[in-house]
N, C-alpha and C positions, 0 to 999 in steps of 0.2 A: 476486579470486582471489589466496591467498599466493603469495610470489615463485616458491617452489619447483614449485608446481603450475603457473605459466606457463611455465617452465623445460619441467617435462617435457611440457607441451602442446605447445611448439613446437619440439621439440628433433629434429631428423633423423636417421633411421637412418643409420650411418656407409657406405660399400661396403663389400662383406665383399672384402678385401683381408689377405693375412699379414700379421703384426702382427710390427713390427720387434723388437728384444732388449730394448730400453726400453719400447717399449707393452707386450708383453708382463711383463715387471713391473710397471707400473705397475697392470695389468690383473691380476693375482696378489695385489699390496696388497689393491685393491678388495675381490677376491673374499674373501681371509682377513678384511677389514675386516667385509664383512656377514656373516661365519657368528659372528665374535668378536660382536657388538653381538646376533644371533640369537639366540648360546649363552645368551646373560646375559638378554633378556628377550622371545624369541619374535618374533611377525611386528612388533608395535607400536614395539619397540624400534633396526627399522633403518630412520634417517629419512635420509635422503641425505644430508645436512648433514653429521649425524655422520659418515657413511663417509666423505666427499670429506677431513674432519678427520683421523681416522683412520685414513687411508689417504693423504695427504699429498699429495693431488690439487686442482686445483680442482674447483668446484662444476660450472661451464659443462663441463669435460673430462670428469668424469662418469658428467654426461647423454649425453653425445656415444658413451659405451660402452654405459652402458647407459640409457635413455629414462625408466623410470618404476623404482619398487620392485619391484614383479614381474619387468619383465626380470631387475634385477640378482638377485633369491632365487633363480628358477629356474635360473641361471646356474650359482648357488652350488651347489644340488643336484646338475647334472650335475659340476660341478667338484669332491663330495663323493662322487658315484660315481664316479668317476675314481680318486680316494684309494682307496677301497675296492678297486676293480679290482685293481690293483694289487698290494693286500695281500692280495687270494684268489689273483691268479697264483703268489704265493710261494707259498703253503701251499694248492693242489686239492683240494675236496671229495675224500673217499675214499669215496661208497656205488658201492655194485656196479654199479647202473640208472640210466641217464640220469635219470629222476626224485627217485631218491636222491640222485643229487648237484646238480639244480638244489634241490631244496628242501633243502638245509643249504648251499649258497650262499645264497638268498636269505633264511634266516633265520639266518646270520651277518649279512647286511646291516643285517638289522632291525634285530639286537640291536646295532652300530655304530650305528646311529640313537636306539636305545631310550636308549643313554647320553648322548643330547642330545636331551631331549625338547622342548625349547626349540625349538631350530636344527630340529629334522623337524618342528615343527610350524609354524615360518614358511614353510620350503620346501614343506611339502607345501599350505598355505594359496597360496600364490603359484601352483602348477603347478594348482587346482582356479580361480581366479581369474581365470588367462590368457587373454586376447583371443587374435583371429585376430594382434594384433600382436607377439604371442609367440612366433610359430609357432618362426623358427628355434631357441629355447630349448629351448622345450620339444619338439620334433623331435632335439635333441642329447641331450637328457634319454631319451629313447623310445632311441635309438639306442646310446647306452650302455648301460642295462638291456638290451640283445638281448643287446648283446656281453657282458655277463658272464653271460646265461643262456646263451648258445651253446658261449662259453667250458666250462660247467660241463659240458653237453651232451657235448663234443671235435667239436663242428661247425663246419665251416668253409664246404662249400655247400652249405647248408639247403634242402629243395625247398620249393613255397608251402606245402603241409599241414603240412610243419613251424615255420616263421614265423606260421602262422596259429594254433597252438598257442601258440607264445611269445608272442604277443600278446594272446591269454585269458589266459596264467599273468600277463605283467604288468600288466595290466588288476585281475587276484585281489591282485595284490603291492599295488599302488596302492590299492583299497578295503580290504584287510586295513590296512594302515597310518592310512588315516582314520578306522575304524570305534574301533581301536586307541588314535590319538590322543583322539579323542572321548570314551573311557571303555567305546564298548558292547560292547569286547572285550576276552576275558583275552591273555597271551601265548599260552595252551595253546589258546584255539580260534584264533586268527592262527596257531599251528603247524599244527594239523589242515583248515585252509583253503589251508594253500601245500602241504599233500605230498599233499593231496586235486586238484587241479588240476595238479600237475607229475606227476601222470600220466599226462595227457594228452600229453606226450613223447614217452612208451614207447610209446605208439599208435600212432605219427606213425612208429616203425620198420620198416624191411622185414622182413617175413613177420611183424610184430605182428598178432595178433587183434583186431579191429574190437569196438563195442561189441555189434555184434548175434551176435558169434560163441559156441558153444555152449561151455561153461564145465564 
């Protein structure tokens, strides 16, 4: 077995504990280290080695954050929606309808992805990949897509039929973007697949008409 795959064989989850002013940098390199090594050649091209170089960590230290390559990709993704977040609070979808405005947030997201088809196609390779030992990533990844569909929404507490909505939409967002990176979709039906599903929002409002309601 290479060195590196004993490494992440035996490597232990750290306690989830706040991370002091220097972990957390240190934990920032990392993360810009794999989306930079991502950008430039996709899932093949982040080998730990390189990031621990790259990011000016050792090897053993890491591991110790993040376990294998998957941990640290999907990391990065939630750490890329994050960035994104961010840049949609500044500037709020403007459509009229909760649906209107979740679908041109999540296809400004896209197309923030679409200009690194490299880096979305590692991350999204890594979040289809993940074991059970991924959970808290990709549960922070899942947890952030709420929060910026919610965001777009103007929802703050959501009843379950509305979470259960949001959870179809990004379920639609997630397969829109494979189907996408794969080739078997244009932008234009990944657009008609997110504002066909983020209707299901407007449903999910009080005194909204149900699907079986007369039209």
């Amino acid at each position: 077995m290479p060195a590196e795959s004993k490494l992440e064989a035996s490597s232990a989850r750290p306690p989830s504990a706040p991370l002091t002013e220097r972990q957390e940098a240190r934990r920032r390199r990392i993360l810009h280290a794999s989306a930079q090594l991502a950008s430039r050649g996709g899932f093949d091209a982040v080998q730990m080695r390189e990031v621990a170089e790259s990011s000016q960590v050792a090897l053993g230290t890491l591991y110790r954050y993040f376990p294998s390559k998957v941990h640290l990709l999907v990391a990065t993704m939630q750490d890329q929606l994050e960035h994104m977040h961010g840049t949609l609070r500044k500037k709020p979808p403007a459509g009229d309808t909760a649906a209107e405005r979740v679908a041109e947030t999540l296809m400004r997201a896209f197309r923030a992805l679409q200009r690194e088809p490299h880096l979305a196609d590692a991350m999204v390779r890594a979040l289809t990949f993940a074991d059970r030992s991924v959970s808290p990533e990709v549960d922070q990844v899942s947890r952030q897509t709420t929060a910026i569909i919610l965001d777009a929404v103007g929802l703050e507490h959501p009843s379950a039929e509305q979470l259960s909505a949001v959870r179809v939409i990004e379920h639609t967002w997630h397969s829109a973007l494979i189907t996408w990176l794969s080739g078997r979709a244009s932008i234009a039906q990944v657009k008609i697949d997110i504002e066909t599903v983020c209707r299901l929002i407007d449903l999910t409002e009080p005194g909204a008409a149900g699907p079986g309601a007369a039209r």
